[in-house]
PyMOL Python script that loads the backbone (N, CA, C, O; Angstrom):
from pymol import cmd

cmd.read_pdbstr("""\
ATOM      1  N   UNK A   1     -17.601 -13.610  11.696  1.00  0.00           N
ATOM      2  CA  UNK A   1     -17.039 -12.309  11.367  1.00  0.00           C
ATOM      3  C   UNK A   1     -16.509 -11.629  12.631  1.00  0.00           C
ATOM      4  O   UNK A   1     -15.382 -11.133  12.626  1.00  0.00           O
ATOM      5  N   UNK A   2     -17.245 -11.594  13.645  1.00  0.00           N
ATOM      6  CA  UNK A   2     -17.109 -11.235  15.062  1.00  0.00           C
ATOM      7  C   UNK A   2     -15.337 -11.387  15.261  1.00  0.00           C
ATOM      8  O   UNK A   2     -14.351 -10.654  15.327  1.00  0.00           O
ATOM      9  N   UNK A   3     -15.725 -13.022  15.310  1.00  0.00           N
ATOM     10  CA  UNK A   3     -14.324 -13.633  15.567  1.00  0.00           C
ATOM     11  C   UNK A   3     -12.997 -12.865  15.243  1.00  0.00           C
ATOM     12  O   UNK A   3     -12.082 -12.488  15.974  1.00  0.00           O
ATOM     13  N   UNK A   4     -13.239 -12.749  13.706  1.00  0.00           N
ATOM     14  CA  UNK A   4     -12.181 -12.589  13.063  1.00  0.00           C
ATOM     15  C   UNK A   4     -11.870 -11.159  13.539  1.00  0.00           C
ATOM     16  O   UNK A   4     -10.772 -10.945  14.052  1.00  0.00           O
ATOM     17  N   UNK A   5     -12.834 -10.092  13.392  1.00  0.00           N
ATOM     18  CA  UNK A   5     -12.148  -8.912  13.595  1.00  0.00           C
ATOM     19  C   UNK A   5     -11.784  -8.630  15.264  1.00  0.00           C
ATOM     20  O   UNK A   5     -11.330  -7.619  15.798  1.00  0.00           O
ATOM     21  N   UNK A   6     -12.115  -9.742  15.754  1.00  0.00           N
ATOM     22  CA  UNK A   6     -11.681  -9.306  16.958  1.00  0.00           C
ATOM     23  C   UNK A   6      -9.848  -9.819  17.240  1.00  0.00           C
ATOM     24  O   UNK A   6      -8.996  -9.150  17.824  1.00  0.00           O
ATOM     25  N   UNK A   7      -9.658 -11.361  16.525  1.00  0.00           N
ATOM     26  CA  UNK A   7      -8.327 -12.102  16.157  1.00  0.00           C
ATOM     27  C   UNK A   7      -7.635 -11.184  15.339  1.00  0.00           C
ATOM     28  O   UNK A   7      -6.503 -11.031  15.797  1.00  0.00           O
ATOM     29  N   UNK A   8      -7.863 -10.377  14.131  1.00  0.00           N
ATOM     30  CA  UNK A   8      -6.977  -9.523  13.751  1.00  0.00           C
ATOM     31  C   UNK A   8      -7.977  -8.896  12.669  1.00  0.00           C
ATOM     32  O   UNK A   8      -8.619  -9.642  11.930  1.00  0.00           O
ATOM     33  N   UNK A   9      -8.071  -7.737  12.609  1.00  0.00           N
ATOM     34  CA  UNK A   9      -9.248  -7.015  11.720  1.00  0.00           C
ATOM     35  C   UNK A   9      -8.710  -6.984  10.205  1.00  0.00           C
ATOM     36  O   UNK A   9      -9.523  -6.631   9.350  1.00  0.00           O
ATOM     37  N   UNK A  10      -7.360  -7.337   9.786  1.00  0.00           N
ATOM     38  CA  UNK A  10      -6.401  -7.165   8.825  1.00  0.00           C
ATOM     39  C   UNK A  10      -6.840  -8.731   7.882  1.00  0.00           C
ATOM     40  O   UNK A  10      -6.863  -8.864   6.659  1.00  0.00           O
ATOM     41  N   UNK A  11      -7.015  -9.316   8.482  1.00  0.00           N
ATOM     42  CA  UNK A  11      -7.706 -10.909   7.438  1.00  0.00           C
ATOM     43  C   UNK A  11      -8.896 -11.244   7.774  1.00  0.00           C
ATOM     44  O   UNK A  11      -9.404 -12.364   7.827  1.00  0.00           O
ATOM     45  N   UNK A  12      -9.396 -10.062   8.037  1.00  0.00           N
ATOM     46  CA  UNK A  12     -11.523 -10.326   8.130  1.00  0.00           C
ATOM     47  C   UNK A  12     -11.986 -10.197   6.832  1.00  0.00           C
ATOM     48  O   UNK A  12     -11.526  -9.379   6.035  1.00  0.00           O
ATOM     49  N   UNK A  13     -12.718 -10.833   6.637  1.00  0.00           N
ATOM     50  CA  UNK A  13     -13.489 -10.248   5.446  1.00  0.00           C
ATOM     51  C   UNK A  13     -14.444  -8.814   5.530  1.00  0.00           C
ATOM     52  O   UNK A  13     -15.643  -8.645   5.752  1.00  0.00           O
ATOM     53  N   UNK A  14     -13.648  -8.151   5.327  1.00  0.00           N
ATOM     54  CA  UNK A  14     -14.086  -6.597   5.575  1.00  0.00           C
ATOM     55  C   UNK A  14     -14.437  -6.218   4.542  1.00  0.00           C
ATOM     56  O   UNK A  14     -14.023  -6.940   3.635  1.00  0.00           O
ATOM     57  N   UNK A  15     -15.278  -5.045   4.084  1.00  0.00           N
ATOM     58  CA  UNK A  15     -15.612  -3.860   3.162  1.00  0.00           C
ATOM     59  C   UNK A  15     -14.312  -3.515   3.199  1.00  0.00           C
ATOM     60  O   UNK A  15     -13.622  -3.744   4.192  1.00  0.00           O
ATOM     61  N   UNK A  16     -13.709  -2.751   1.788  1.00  0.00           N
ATOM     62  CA  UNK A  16     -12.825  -1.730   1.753  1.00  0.00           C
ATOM     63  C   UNK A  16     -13.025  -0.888   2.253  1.00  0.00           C
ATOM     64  O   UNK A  16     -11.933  -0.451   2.616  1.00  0.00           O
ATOM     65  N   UNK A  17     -14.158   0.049   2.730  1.00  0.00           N
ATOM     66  CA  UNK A  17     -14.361   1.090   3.585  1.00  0.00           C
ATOM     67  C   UNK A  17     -14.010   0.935   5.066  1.00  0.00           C
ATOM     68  O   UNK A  17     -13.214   1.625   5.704  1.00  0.00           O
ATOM     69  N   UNK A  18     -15.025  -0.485   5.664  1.00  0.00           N
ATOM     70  CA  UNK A  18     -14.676  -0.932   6.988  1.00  0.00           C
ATOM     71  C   UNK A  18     -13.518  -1.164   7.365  1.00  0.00           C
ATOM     72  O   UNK A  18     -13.317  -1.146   8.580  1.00  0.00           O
ATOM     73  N   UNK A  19     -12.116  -1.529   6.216  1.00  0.00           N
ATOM     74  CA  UNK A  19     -10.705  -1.560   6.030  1.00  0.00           C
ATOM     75  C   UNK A  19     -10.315  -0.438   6.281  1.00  0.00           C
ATOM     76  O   UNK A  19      -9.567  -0.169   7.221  1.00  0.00           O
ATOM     77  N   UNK A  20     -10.666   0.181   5.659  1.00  0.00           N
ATOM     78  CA  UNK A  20      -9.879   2.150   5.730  1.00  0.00           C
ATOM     79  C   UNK A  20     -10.304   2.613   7.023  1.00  0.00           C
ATOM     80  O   UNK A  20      -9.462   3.184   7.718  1.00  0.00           O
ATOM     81  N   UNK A  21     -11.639   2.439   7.521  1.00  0.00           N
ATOM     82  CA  UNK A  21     -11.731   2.910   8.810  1.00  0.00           C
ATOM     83  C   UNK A  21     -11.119   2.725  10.358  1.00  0.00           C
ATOM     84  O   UNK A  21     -10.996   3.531  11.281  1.00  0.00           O
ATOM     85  N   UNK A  22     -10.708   0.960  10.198  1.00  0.00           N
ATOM     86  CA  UNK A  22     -10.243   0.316  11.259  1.00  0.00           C
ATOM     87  C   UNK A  22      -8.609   0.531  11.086  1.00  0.00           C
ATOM     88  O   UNK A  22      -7.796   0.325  11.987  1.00  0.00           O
ATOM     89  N   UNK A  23      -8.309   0.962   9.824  1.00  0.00           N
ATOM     90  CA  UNK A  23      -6.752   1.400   9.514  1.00  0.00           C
ATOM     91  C   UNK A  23      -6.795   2.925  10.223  1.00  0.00           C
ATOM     92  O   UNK A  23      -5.991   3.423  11.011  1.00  0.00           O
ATOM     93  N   UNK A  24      -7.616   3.296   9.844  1.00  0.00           N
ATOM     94  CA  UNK A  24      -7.643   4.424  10.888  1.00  0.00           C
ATOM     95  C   UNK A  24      -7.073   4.888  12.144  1.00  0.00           C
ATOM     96  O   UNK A  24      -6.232   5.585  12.712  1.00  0.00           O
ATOM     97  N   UNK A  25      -8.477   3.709  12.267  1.00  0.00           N
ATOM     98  CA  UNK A  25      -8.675   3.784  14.183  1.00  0.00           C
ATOM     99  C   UNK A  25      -7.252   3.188  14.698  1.00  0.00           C
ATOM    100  O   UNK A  25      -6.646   3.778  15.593  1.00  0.00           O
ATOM    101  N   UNK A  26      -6.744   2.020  14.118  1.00  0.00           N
ATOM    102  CA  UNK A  26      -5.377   1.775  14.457  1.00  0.00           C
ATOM    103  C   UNK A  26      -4.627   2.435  14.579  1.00  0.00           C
ATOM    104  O   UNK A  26      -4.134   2.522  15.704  1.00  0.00           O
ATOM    105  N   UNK A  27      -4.066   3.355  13.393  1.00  0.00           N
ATOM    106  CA  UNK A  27      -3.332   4.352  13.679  1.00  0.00           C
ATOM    107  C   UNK A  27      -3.544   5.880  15.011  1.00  0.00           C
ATOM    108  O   UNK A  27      -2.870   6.426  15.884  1.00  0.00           O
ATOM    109  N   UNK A  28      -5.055   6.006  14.334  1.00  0.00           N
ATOM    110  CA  UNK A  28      -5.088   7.155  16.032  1.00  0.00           C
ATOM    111  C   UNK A  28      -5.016   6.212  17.181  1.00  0.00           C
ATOM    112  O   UNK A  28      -4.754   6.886  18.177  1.00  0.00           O
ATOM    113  N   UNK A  29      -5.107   5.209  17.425  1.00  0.00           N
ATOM    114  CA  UNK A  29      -4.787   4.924  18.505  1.00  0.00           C
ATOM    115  C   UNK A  29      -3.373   4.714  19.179  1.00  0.00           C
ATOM    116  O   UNK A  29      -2.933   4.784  20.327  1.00  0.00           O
ATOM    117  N   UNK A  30      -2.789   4.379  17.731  1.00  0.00           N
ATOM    118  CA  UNK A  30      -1.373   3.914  17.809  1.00  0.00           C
ATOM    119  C   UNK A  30      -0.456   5.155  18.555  1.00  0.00           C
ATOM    120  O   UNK A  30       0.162   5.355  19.600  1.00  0.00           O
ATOM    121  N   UNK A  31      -0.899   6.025  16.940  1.00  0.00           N
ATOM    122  CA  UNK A  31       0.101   6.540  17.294  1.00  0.00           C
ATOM    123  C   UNK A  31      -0.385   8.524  16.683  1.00  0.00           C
ATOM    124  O   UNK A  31       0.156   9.313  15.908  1.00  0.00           O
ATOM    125  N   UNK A  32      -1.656   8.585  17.575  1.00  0.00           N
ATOM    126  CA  UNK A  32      -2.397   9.870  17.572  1.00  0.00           C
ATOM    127  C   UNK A  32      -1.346  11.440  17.227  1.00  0.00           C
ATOM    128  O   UNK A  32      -1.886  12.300  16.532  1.00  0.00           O
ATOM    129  N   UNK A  33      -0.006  11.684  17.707  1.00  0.00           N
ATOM    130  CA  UNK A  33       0.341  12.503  17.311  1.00  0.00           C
ATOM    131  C   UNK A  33       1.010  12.842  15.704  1.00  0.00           C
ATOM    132  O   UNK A  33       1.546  13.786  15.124  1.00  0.00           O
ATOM    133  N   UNK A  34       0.640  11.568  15.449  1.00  0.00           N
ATOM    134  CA  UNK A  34       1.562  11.114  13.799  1.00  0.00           C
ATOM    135  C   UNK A  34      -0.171  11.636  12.952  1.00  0.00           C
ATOM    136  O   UNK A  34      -0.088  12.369  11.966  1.00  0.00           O
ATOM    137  N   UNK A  35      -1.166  11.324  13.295  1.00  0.00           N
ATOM    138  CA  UNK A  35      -2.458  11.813  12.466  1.00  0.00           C
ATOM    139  C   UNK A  35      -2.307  13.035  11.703  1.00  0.00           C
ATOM    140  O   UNK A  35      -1.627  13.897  12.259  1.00  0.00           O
ATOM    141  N   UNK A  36      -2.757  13.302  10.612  1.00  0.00           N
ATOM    142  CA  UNK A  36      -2.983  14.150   9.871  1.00  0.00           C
ATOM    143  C   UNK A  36      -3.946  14.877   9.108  1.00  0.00           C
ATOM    144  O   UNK A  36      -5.023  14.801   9.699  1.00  0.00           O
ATOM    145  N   UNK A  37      -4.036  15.504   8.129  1.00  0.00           N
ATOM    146  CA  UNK A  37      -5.043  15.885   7.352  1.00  0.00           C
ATOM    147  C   UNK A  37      -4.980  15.094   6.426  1.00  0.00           C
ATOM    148  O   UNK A  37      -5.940  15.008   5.660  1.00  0.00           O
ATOM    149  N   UNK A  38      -4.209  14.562   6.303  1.00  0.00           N
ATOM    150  CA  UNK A  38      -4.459  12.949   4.898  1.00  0.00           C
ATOM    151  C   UNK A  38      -4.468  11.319   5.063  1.00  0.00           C
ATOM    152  O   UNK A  38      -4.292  10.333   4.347  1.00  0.00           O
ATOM    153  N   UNK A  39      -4.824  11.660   6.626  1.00  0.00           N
ATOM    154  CA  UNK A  39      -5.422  10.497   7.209  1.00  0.00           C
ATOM    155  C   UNK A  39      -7.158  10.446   7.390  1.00  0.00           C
ATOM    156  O   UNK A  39      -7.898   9.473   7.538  1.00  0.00           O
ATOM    157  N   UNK A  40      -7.462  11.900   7.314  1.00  0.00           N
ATOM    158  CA  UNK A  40      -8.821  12.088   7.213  1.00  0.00           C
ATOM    159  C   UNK A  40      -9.038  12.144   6.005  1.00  0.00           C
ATOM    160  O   UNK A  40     -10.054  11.541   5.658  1.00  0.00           O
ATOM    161  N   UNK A  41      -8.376  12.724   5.087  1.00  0.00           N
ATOM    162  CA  UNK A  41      -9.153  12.734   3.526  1.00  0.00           C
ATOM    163  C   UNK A  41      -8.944  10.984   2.613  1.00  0.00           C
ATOM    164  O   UNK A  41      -9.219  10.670   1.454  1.00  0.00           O
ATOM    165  N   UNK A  42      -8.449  10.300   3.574  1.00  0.00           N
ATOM    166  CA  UNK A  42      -8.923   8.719   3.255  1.00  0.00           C
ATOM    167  C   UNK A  42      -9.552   7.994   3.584  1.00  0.00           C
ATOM    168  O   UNK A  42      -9.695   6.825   3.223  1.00  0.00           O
ATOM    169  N   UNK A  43     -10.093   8.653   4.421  1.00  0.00           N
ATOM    170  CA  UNK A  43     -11.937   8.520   5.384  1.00  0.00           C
ATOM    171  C   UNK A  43     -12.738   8.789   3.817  1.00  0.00           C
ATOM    172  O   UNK A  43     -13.269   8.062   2.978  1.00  0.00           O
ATOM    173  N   UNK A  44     -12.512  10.091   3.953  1.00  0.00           N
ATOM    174  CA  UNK A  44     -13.245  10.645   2.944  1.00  0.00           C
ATOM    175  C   UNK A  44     -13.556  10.126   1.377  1.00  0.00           C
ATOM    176  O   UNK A  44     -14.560  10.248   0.675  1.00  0.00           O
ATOM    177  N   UNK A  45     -11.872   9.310   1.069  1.00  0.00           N
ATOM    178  CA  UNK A  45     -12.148   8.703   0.032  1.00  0.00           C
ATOM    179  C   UNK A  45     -12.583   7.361  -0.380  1.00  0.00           C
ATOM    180  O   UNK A  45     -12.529   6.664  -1.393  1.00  0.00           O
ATOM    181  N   UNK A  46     -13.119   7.268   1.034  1.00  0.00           N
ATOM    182  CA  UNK A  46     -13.695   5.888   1.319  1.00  0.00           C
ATOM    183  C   UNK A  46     -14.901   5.627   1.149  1.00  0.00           C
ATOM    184  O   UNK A  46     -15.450   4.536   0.995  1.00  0.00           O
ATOM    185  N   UNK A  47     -15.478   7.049   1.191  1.00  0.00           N
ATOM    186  CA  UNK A  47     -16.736   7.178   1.410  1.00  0.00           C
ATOM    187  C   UNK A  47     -17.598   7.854   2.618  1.00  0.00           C
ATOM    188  O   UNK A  47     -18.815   7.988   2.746  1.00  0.00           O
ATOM    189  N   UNK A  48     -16.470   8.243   3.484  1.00  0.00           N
ATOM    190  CA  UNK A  48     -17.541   8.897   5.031  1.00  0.00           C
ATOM    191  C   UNK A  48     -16.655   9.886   4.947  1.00  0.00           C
ATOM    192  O   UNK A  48     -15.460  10.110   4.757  1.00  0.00           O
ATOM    193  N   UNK A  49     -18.620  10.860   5.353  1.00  0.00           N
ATOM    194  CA  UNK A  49     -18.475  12.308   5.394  1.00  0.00           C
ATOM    195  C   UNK A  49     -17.968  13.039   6.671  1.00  0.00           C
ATOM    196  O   UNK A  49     -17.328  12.485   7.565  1.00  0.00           O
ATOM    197  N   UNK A  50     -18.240  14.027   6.655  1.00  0.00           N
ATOM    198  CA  UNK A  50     -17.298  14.513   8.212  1.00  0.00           C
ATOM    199  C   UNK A  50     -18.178  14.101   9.135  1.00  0.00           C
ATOM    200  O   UNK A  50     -17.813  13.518  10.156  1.00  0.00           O
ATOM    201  N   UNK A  51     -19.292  14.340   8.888  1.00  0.00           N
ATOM    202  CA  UNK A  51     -19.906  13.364  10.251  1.00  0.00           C
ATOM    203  C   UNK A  51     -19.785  12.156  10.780  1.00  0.00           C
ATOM    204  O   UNK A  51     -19.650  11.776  11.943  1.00  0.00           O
ATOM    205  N   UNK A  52     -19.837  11.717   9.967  1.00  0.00           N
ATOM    206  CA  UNK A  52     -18.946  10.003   9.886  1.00  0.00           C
ATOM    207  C   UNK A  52     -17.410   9.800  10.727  1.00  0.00           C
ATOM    208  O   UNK A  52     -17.003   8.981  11.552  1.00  0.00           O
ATOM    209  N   UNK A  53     -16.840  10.947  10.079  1.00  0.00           N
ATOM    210  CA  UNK A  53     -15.398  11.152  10.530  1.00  0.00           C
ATOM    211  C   UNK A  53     -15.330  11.254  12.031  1.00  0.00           C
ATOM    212  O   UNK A  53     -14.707  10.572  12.844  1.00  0.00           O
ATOM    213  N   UNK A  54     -16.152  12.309  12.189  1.00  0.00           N
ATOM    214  CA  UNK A  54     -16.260  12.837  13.727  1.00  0.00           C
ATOM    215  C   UNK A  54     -16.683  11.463  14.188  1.00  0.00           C
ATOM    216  O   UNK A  54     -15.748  10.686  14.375  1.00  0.00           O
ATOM    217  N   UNK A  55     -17.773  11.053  14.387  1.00  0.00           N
ATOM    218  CA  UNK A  55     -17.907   9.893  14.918  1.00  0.00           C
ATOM    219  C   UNK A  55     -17.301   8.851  15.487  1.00  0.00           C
ATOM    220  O   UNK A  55     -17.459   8.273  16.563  1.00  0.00           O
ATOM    221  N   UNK A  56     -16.146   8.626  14.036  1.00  0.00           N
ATOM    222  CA  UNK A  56     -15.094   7.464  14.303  1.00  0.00           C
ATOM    223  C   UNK A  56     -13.760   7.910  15.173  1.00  0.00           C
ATOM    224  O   UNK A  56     -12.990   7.163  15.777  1.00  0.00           O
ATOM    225  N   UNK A  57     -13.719   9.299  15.061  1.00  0.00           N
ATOM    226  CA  UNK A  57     -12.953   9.624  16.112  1.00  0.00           C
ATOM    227  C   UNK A  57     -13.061   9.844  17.588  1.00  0.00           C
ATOM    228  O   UNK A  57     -12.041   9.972  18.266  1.00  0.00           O
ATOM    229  N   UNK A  58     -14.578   9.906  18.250  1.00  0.00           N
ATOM    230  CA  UNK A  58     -15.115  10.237  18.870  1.00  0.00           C
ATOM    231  C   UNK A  58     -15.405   9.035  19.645  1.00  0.00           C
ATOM    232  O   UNK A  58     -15.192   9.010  20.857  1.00  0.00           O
ATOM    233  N   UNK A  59     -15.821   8.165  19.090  1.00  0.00           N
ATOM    234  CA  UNK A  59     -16.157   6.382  19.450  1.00  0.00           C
ATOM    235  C   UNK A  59     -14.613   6.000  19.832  1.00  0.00           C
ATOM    236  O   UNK A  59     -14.463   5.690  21.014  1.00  0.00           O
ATOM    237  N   UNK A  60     -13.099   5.967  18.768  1.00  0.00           N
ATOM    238  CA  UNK A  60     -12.011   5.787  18.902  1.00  0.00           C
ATOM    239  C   UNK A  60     -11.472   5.973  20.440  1.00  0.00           C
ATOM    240  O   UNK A  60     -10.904   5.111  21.111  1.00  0.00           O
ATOM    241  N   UNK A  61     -11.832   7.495  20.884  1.00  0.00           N
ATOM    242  CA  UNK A  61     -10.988   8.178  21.742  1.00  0.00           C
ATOM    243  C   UNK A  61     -11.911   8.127  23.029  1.00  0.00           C
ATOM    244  O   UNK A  61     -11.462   8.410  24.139  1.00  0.00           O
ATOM    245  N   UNK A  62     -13.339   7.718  22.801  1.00  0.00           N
ATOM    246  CA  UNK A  62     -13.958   7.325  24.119  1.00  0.00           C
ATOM    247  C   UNK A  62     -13.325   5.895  24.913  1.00  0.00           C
ATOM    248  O   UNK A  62     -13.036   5.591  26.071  1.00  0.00           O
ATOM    249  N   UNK A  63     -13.291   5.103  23.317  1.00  0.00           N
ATOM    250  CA  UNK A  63     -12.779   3.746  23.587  1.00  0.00           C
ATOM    251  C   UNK A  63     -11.438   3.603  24.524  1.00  0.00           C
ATOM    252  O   UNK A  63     -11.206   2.856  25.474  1.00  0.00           O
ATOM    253  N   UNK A  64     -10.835   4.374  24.034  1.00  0.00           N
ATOM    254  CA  UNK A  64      -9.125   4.988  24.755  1.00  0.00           C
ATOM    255  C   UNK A  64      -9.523   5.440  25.949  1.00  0.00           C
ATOM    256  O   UNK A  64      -9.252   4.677  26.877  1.00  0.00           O
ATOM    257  N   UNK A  65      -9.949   6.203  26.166  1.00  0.00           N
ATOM    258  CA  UNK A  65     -10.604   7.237  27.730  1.00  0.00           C
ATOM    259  C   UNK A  65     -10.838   5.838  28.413  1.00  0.00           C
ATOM    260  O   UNK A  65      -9.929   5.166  28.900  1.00  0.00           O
ATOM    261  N   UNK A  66     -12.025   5.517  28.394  1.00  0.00           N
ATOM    262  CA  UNK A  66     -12.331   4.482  29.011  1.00  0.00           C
ATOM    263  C   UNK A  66     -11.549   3.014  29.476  1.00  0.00           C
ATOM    264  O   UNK A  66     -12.017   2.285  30.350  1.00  0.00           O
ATOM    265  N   UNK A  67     -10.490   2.768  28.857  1.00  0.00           N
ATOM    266  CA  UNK A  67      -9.626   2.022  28.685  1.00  0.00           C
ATOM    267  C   UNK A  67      -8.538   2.525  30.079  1.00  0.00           C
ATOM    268  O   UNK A  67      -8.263   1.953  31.134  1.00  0.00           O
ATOM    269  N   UNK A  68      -8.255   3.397  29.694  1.00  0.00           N
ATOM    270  CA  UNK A  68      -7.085   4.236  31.034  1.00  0.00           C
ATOM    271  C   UNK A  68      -7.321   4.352  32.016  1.00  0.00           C
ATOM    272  O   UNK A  68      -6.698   4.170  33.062  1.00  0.00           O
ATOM    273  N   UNK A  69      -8.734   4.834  31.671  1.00  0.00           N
ATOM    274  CA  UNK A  69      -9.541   4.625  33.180  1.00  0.00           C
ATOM    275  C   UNK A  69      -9.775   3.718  33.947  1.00  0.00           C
ATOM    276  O   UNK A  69      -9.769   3.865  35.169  1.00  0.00           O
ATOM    277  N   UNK A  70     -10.045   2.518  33.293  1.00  0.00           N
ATOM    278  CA  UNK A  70      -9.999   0.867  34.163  1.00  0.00           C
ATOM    279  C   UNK A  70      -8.688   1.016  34.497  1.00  0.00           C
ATOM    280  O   UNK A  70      -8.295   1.109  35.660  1.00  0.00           O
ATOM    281  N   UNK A  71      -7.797   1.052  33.261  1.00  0.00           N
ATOM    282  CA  UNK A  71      -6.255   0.262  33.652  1.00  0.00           C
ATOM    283  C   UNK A  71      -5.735   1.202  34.780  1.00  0.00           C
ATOM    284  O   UNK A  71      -5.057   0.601  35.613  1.00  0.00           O
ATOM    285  N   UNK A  72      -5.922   2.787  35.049  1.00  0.00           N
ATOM    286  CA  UNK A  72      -5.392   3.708  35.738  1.00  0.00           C
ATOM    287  C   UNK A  72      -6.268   3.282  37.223  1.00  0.00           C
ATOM    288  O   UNK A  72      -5.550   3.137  38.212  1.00  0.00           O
ATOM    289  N   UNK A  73      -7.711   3.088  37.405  1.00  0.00           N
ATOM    290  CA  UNK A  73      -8.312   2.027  38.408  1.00  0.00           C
ATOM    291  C   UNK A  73      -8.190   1.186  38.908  1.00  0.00           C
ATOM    292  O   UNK A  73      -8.650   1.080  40.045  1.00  0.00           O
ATOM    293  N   UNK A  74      -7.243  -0.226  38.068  1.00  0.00           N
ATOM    294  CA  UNK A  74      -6.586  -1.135  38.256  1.00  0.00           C
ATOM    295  C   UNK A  74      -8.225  -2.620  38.105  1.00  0.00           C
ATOM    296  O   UNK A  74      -8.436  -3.730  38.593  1.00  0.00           O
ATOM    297  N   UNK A  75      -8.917  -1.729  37.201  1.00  0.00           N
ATOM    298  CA  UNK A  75     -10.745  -2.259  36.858  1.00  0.00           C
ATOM    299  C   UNK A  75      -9.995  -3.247  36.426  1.00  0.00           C
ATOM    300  O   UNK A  75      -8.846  -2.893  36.165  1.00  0.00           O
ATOM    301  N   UNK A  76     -10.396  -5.159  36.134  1.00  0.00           N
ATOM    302  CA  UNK A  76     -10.421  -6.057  36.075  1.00  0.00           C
ATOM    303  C   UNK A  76     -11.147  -5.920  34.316  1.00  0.00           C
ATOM    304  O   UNK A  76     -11.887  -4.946  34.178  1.00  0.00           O
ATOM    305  N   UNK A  77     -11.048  -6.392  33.658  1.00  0.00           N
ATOM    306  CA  UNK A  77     -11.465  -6.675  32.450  1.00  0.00           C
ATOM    307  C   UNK A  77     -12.774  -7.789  32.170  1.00  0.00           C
ATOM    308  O   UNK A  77     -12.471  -8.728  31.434  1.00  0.00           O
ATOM    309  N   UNK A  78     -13.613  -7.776  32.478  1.00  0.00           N
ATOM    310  CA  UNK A  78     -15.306  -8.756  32.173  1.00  0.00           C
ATOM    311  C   UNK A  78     -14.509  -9.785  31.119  1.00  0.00           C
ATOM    312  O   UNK A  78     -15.405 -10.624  31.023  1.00  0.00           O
ATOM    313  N   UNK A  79     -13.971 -10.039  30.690  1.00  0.00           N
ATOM    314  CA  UNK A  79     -13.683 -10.640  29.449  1.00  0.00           C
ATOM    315  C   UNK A  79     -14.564 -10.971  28.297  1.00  0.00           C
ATOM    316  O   UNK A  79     -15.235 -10.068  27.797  1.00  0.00           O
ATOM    317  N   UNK A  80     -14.590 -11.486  28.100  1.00  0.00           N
ATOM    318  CA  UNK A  80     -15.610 -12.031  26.891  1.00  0.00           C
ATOM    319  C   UNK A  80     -17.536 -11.665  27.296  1.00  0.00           C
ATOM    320  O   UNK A  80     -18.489 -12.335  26.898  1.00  0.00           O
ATOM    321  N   UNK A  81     -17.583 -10.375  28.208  1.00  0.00           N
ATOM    322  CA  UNK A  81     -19.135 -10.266  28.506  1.00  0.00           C
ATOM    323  C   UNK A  81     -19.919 -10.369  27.965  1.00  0.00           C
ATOM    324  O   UNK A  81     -19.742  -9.644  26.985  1.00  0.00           O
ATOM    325  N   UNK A  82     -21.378 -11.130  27.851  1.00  0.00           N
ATOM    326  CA  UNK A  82     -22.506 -11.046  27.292  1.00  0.00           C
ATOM    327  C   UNK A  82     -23.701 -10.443  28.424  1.00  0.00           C
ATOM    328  O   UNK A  82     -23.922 -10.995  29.502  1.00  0.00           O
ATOM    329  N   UNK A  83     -24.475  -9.090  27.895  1.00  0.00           N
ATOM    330  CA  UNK A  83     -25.313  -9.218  28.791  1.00  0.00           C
ATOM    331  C   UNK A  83     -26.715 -10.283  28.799  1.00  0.00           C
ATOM    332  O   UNK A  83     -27.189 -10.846  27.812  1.00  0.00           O
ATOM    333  N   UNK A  84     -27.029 -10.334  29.708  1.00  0.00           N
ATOM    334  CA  UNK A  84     -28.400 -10.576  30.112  1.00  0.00           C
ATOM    335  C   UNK A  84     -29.422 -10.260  29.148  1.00  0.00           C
ATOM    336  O   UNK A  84     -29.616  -9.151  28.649  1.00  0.00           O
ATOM    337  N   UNK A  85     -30.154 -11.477  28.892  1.00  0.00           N
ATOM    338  CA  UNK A  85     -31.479 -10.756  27.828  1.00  0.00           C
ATOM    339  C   UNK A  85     -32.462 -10.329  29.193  1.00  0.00           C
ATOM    340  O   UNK A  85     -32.568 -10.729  30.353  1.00  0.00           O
ATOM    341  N   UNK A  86     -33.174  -9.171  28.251  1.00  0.00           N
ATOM    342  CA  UNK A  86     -34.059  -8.768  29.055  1.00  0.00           C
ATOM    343  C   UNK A  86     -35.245  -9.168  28.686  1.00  0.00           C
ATOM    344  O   UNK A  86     -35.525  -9.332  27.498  1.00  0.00           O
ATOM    345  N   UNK A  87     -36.307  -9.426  29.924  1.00  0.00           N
ATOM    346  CA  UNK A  87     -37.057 -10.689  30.369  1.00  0.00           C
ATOM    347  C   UNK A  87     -38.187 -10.105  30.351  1.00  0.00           C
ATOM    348  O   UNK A  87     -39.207 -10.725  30.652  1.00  0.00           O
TER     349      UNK A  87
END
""", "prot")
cmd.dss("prot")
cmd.show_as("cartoon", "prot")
cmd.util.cbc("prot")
cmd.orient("prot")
């Protein structure tokens, strides 16, 4: 499952909810000034409440922050990291 949503989240075997959410996140990421109020009320009709909502936007836009910040750093990418079990 890993795999797949990492190869393209669009032919994972997803929940319809986990679908609507990652359609989401695609779009605010894409293309954040195009978002709306009826991009959130299909959160909603998915099943997640505003807390939920907040969340996924919040996780979304850390993900982004953090992202700019390496690339604006010129940070190297870990690639495929696994940590360390702890011992």
């Amino acid at each position: 499952m890993t795999e797949a949503v990492k190869s393209d989240y669009r032919s994972a075997p997803l929940s319809p909810g986990d679908r609507t959410m990652l359609d989401f996140v695609a779009r605010l990421t894409e293309d954040p000034a195009a978002m709306s109020e009826a991009d959130v009320e299909t959160l909603r009709r998915a099943g997640f409440n505003d807390e939920a909502v907040h969340d996924i936007v919040q996780v979304a836009a850390l993900f982004a922050y953090y992202n700019r910040l390496a690339d604006g750093l010129g940070i190297e990418s870990e690639g495929d990291y696994r940590p360390r079990p702890v011992t």
